[in-house]
ZAVEXLO-575767 format. One line per 5 residues: number of its first residue (from 1); their letters; for each residue x, y, z of C-alpha. Coordinates in steps of 0.1 Angstrom, whole numbers, plus 5000, padded with zeros to 4 digits. Example, Ala and Ser with C-alpha at 12.3 -4.5 7.8 and 13.67 -1.06 7.14 Angstrom:
BEGIN
1 = as = 5123:4955:5078 | 5137:4989:5071;
//
This chain:
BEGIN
1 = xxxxx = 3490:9823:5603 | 3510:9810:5633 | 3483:9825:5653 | 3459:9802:5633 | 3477:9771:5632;
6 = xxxxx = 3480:9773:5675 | 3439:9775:5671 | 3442:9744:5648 | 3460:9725:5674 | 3436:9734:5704;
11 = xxxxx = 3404:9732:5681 | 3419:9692:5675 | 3428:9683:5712 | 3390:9698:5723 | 3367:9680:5698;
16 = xxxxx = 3389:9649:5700 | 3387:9648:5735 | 3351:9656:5737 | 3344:9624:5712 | 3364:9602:5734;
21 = xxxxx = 3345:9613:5763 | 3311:9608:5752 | 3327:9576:5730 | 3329:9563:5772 | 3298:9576:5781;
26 = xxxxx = 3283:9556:5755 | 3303:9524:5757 | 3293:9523:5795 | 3255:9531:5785 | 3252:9562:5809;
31 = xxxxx = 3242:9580:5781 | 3216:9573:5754 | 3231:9574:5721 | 3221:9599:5690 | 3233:9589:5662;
36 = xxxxx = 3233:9621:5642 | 3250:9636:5664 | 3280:9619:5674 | 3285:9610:5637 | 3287:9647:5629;
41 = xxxxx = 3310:9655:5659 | 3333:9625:5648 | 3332:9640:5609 | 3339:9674:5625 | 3369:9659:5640;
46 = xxxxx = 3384:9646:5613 | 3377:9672:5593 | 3403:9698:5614 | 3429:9666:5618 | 3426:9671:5577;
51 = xxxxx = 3431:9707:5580 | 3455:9703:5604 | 3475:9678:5581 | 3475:9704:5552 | 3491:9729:5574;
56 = xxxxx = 3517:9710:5587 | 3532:9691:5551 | 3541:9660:5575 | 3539:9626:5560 | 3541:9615:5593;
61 = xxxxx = 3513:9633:5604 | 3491:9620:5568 | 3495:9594:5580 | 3482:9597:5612 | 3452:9614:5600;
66 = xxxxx = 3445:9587:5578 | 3446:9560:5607 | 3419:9582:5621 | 3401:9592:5589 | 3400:9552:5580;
71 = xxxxx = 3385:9542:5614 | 3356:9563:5608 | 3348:9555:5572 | 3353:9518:5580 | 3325:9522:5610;
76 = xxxxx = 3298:9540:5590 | 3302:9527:5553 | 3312:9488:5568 | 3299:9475:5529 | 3324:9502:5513;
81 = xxxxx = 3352:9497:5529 | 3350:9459:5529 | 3357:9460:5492 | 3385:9489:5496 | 3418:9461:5504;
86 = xxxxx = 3431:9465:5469 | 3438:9497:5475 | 3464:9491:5501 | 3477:9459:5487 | 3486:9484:5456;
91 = xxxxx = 3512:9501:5480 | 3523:9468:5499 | 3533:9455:5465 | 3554:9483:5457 | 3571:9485:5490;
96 = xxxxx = 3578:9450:5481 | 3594:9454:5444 | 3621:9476:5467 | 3629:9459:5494 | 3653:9432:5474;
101 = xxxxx = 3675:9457:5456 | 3672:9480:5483 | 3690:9459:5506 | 3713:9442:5480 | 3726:9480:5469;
106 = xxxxx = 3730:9494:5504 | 3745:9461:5520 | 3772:9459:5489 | 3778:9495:5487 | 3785:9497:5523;
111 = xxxxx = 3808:9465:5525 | 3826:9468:5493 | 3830:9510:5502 | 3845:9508:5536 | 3872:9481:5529;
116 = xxxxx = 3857:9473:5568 | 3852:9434:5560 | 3858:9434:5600 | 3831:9460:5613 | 3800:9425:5593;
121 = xxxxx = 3814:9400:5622 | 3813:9428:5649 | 3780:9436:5644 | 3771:9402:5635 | 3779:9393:5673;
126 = xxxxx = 3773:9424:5686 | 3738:9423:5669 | 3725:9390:5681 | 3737:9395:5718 | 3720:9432:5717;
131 = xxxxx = 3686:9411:5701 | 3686:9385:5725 | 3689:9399:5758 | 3658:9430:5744 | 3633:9396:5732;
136 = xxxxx = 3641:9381:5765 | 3633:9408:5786 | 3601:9415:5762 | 3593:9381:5767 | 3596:9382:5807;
141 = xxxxx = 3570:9418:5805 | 3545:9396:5782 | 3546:9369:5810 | 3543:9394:5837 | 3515:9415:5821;
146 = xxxxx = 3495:9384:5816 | 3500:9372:5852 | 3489:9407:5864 | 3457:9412:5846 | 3447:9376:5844;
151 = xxxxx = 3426:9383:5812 | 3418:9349:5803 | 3404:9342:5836 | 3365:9340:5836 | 3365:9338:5798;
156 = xxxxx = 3336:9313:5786 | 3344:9300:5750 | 3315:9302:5724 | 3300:9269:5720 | 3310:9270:5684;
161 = xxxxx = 3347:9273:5692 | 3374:9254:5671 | 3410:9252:5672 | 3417:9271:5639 | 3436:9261:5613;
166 = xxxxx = 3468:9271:5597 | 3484:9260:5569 | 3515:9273:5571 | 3537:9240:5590 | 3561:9252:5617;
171 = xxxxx = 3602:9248:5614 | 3626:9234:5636 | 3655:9255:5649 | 3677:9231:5620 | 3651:9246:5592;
176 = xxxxx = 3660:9279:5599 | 3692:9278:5605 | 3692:9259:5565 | 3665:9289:5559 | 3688:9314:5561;
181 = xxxxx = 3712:9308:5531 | 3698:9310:5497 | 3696:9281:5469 | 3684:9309:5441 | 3684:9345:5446;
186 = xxxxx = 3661:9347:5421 | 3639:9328:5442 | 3645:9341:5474 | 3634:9380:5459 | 3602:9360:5449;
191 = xxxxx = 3595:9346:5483 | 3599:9376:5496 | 3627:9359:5516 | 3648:9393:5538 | 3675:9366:5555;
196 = xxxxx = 3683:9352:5525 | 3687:9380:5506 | 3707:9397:5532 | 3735:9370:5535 | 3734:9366:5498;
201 = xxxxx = 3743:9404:5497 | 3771:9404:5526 | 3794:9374:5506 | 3788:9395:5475 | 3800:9422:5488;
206 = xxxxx = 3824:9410:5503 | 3836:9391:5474 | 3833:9427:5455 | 3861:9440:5482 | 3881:9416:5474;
211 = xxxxx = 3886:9430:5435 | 3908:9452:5424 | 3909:9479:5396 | 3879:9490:5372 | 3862:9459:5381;
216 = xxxxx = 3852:9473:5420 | 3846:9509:5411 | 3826:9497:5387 | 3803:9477:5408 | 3804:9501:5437;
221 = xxxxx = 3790:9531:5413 | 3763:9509:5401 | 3754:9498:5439 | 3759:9530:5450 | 3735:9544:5416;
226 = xxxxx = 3710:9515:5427 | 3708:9528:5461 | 3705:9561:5454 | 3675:9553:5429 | 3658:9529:5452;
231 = xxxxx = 3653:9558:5480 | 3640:9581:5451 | 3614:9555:5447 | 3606:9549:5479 | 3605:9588:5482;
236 = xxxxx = 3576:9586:5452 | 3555:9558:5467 | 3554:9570:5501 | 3529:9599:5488 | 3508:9572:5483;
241 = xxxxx = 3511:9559:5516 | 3484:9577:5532 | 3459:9567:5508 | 3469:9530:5516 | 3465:9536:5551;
246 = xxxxx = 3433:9550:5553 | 3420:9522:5529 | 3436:9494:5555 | 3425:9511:5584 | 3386:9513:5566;
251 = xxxxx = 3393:9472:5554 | 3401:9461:5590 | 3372:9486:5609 | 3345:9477:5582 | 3351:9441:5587;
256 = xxxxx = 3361:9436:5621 | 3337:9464:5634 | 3342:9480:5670 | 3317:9455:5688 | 3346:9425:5689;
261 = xxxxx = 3364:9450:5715 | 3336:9443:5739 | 3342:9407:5751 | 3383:9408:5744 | 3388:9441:5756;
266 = xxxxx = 3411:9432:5787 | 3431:9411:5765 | 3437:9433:5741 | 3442:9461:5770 | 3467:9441:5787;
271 = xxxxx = 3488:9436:5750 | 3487:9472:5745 | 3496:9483:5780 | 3525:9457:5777 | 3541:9469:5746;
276 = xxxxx = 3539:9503:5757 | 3558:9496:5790 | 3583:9476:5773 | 3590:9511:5750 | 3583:9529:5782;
281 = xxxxx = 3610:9507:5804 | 3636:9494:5779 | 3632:9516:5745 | 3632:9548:5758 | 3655:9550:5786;
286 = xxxxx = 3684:9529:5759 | 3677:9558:5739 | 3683:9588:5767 | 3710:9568:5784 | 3732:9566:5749;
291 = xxxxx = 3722:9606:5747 | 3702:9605:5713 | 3682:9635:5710 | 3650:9619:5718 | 3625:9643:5703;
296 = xxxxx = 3639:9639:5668 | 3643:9602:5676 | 3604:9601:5677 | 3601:9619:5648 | 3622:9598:5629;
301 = xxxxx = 3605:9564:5643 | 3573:9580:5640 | 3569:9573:5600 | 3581:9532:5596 | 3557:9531:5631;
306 = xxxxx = 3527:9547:5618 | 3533:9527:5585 | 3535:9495:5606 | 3508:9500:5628 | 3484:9509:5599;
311 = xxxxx = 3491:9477:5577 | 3501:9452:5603 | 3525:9447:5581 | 3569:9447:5587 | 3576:9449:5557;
316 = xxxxx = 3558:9478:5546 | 3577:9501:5570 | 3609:9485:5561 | 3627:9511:5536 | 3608:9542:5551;
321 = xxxxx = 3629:9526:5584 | 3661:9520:5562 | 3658:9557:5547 | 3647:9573:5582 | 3674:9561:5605;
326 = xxxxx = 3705:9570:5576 | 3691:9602:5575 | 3688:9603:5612 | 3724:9598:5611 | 3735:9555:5614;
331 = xxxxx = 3758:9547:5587 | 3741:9535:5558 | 3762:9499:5561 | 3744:9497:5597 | 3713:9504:5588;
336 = xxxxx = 3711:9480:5557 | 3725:9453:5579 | 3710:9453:5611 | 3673:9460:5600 | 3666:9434:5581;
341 = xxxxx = 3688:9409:5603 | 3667:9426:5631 | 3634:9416:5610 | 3643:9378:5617 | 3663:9376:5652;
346 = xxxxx = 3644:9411:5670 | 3611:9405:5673 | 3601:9420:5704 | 3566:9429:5700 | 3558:9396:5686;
351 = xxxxx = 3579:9380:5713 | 3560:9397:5742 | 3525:9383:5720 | 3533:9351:5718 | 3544:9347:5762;
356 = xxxxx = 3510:9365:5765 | 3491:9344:5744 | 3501:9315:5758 | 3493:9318:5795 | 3458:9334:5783;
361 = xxxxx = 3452:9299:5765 | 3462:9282:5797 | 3437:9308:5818 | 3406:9299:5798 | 3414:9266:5800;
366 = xxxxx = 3413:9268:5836 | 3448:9253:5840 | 3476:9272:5867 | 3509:9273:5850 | 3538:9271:5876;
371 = xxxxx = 3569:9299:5875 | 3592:9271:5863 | 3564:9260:5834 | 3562:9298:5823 | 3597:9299:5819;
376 = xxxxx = 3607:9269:5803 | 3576:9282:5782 | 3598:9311:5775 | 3625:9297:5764 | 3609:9275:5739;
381 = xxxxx = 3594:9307:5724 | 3630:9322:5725 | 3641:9293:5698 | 3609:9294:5681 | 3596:9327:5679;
386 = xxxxx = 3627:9335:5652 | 3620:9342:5617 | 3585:9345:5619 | 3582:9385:5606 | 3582:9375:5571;
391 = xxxxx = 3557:9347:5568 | 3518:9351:5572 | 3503:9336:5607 | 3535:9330:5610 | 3528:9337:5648;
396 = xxxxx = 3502:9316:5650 | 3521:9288:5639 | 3547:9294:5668 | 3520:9297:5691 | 3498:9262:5684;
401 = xxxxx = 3527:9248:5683 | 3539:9259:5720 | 3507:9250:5729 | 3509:9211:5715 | 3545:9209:5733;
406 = xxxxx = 3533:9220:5766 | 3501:9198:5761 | 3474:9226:5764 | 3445:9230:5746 | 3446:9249:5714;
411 = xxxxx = 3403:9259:5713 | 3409:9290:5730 | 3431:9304:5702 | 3397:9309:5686 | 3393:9339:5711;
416 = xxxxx = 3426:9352:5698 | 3420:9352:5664 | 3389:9370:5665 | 3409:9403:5671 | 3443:9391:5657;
421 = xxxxx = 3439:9422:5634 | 3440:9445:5663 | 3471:9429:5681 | 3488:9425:5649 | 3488:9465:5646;
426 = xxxxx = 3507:9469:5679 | 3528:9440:5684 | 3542:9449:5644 | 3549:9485:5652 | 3570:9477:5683;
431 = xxxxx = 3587:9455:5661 | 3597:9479:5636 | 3605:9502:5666 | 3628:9475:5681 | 3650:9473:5654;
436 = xxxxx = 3654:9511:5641 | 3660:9514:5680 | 3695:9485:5674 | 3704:9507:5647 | 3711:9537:5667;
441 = xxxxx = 3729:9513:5697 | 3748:9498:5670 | 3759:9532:5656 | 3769:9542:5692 | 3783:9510:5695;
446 = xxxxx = 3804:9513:5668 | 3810:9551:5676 | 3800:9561:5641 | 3762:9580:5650 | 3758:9611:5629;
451 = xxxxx = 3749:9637:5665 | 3746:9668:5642 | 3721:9648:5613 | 3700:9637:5644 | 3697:9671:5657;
456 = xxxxx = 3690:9684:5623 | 3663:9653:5617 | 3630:9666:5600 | 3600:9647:5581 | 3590:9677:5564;
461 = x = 3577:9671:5528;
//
C-alpha cells in the first residue's frame, strides 16, 4: 500500500506537470491545440488528484482537489456550472449561523475562565501595534511590486469603459470608530457585524467575571457547553466544504472563463507574486524566528487558506481558523480575540491590493505619481482600508474613493473589476493567513503557545 500511495504521488506530479506544460505551449500558440486530447489528459489528472484524496483522508487536501476538480468542470460545462452558486452559498450560510455564537462562547468563556481581565488590554495594544506595522509593510511591497512591473503601463482601455458603480457609500475614520460598538446585538448577528459582536462579547464577559457564586459557573458551563457544540458543528459542515468549493471554483471558471487572463495577466501576475513575497519575507521568517514548527504550521494554515482562497470569502474560513490555531496550540481566549479583531484592523492582503491598484489606475491613466504622492497615498489607505473584510466591494469602495481624493480618474477600475474574482481569491487568503499568523505571535507574546500540541498538529479526518 505504501508502495502504492509513493506511485500515487509521482503519477500526480508527472501528468500535472505535463498539462502545465503543454497548457504553455498552447497559451503561446507553438503548438496547435487538440481538443480531445488535452481534455482527456486534464480528466486523467484529476482523476488521480481524486484517488489521491481518498488515500490520504485530508480535508485539507479535498479541498485542494476540489479547487482543481472545479476549475476544470467550470472550463468545459461553462452553462452548468453558471447555475451551480447555490451550492456554495448553502455552506457560506452555515458558516455564517456559527460565527456569532462561536465568538460570543469562546470570547466569554475565555475572559470570564481566566479571572485575566488584564491579559484583553494587553493584547488589545499589543494586537493593534503587531497589525499595523505587518499592513504597513504589506502596503510598502504592494507599492513596490507595482513600481517594478509597471503593469498598467501600455494598457489601452476598451472604448466601452465606465467607472463602475458601487453602492455600498464609504465611511469616515469617525464611522468606524461609532461602527464598532453595537446598538442591538440582535442586529449586529444579522448584519453579519464580527467587531460588534466581538466588543459586545468582551464587556459581557467581563461583566460575567465580575459575579460571584452559582451565578458565574453557571454562565461559564453554558459558554463553555456553547463552545464546545459550536466546534462540533463546524466539525459537521466542514464535510461539506469540498462540495462548496468545487461548486465556487466551477461558478467563478464557468463565468469568468480563462480568456480574461490574457489581457490582465501581468496585473494579476504582479498581485500574486506580491502576496507571495510578503508570506515569503515577513510571514514566514516571523514564524521560524519565534521557533514554531513550521511544517505543522502549514498544515494547520493550510485548511482556513484553502477555504478562503476557494470562496473569496473571510468569513468562510473564519471558525475552521478559530478551531485550527486552538488546536495548534494558542489559547482559546487568544484565538477568539485576535481573529476576529484581526478580521477588521489586519488586512494585509487587501492592504497590499488596494497600494497596487492604485498606482495601476494612475499607470493607464498615463499620470507619474511622485515617491511623496505614493506615500501620502499610503497612508490614506492605512486609515481607510480598515473594516472593510466584512462588507461586499467593500474594497472597492476604499479604492474609488482614494482615487477621488487624490484626483485621478476612476475609468480604469473597469480593468480591475473584470478579474476582481481572481484577486479576490489571493488577496482573502493572505488575509486569513495574516491573522492565524498574530495568533501564534500573540501566544508567544504572551508566552502561553502550546509547543507540544503544535508538534503533535494533524488534519487527519
Amino acid at each position: 500500500m505504501i508502495k502504492f500511495d509513493k506511485l500515487l504521488k509521482f503519477g500526480c506530479v508527472i501528468i500535472t506537470s505535463i498539462t502545465i506544460f503543454f497548457f504553455v505551449l498552447l497559451s503561446y500558440q507553438i503548438i496547435q491545440p487538440v481538443p480531445v486530447f488535452f481534455t482527456l489528459l486534464r480528466i486523467l489528472n484529476v482523476t488521480l488528484f481524486i484517488i489521491f484524496a481518498f488515500r490520504s483522508r485530508s480535508l485539507t487536501i479535498w479541498i485542494l482537489v476540489s479547487i482543481v476538480a472545479g476549475a476544470e468542470f467550470g472550463h468545459d460545462l461553462p452553462e452548468i456550472a453558471k447555475n451551480m452558486q447555490f451550492m456554495s452559498d448553502i455552506f457560506l450560510r452555515l458558516i455564517k449561523t456559527i460565527i456569532a455564537p462561536l465568538i460570543f462562547a469562546t470570547l466569554v468563556n475565555g475572559i470570564a475562565g481566566h479571572n485575566d481581565l488584564k491579559l484583553i488590554g494587553r493584547l488589545g495594544w499589543k494586537s493593534i501595534l503587531y497589525f499595523e506595522i505587518v499592513s504597513t509593510i504589506a502596503l510598502f511591497i504592494g507599492l513596490f511590486a507595482i513600481n517594478v512591473s509597471k503593469a498598467g503601463v501600455g494598457v489601452i482601455l476598451p472604448a466601452t469603459a465606465n467607472a463602475p458603480e458601487i453602492s455600498v457609500k464609504a465611511h469616515s475614520w469617525s464611522d468606524f470608530i461609532l461602527n464598532m460598538f453595537p446598538e442591538n446585538i440582535a442586529k449586529s448577528v444579522f448584519d453579519g457585524n464580527i467587531l460588534q459582536v466581538v466588543v459586545f462579547s468582551i464587556i459581557f464577559g467581563i461583566a460575567v467575571a465580575k459575579l460571584s457564586g452559582n451565578y458565574k459557573g453557571t454562565l461559564l458551563k453554558f459558554t463553555g457547553s456553547l463552545a464546545e457544540a459550536m466546534f462540533k458543528f463546524t466539525n459537521i459542515i466542514m464535510y461539506y466544504a469540498p462540495v462548496a468549493v468545487f461548486a465556487a471554483i466551477a461558478f467563478t471558471i464557468g463565468h469568468v472563463g480563462l480568456d480574461v487572463l490574457t489581457s490582465l495577466l501581468k496585473l494579476l501576475a504582479t498581485l500574486y507574486v506580491a502576496l507571495f513575497s510578503f508570506l515569503l519575507l515577513v510571514i514566514f521568517p516571523l514564524v521560524i524566528i519565534l521557533k514554531i514548527p513550521f511544517k505543522k504550521y502549514l498544515i494547520a494554515i493550510s485548511e482556513p487558506a484553502s477555504i478562503a482562497f476557494a470562496t473569496a470569502n473571510s468569513e468562510s474560513a473564519l471558525p475552521s481558523a478559530l478551531e485550527s490555531m486552538e488546536r495548534f496550540g494558542v489559547p482559546r481566549e487568544i484565538v477568539a480575540f485576535v481573529i476576529p479583531t484581526g478580521y477588521s484592523f489586519n488586512l494585509d492582503g487587501t492592504t497590499l491590493y488596494l497600494s497596487l491598484a492604485c498606482v495601476f489606475v494612475a499607470q493607464v491613466a498615463g499620470i507619474d505619481l511622485s515617491i511623496g504622492q505614493q506615500l501620502a497615498m499610503c497612508f490614506v489607505l492605512m486609515l481607510t482600508s480598515k473594516g472593510v473584510a466584512g462588507v461586499s466591494r467593500a474594497s472597492f469602495v476604499v479604492l474609488l474613493g482614494t482615487l477621488s481624493s487624490f484626483g485621478l480618474p476612476t475609468t480604469p477600475v473597469f480593468l480591475i473589476l473584470g478579474i476582481d474574482v481572481l484577486m479576490d481569491m489571493a488577496r482573502t487568503t493572505v488575509n486569513v493567513i495574516g491573522n492565524c499568523t498574530a495568533t501564534v505571535v500573540m501566544a508567544k507574546w504572551e508566552n502561553a503557545f502550546d509547543q507540544n500540541k503544535a508538534e503533535n498538529f494533524t488534519n487527519k479526518l
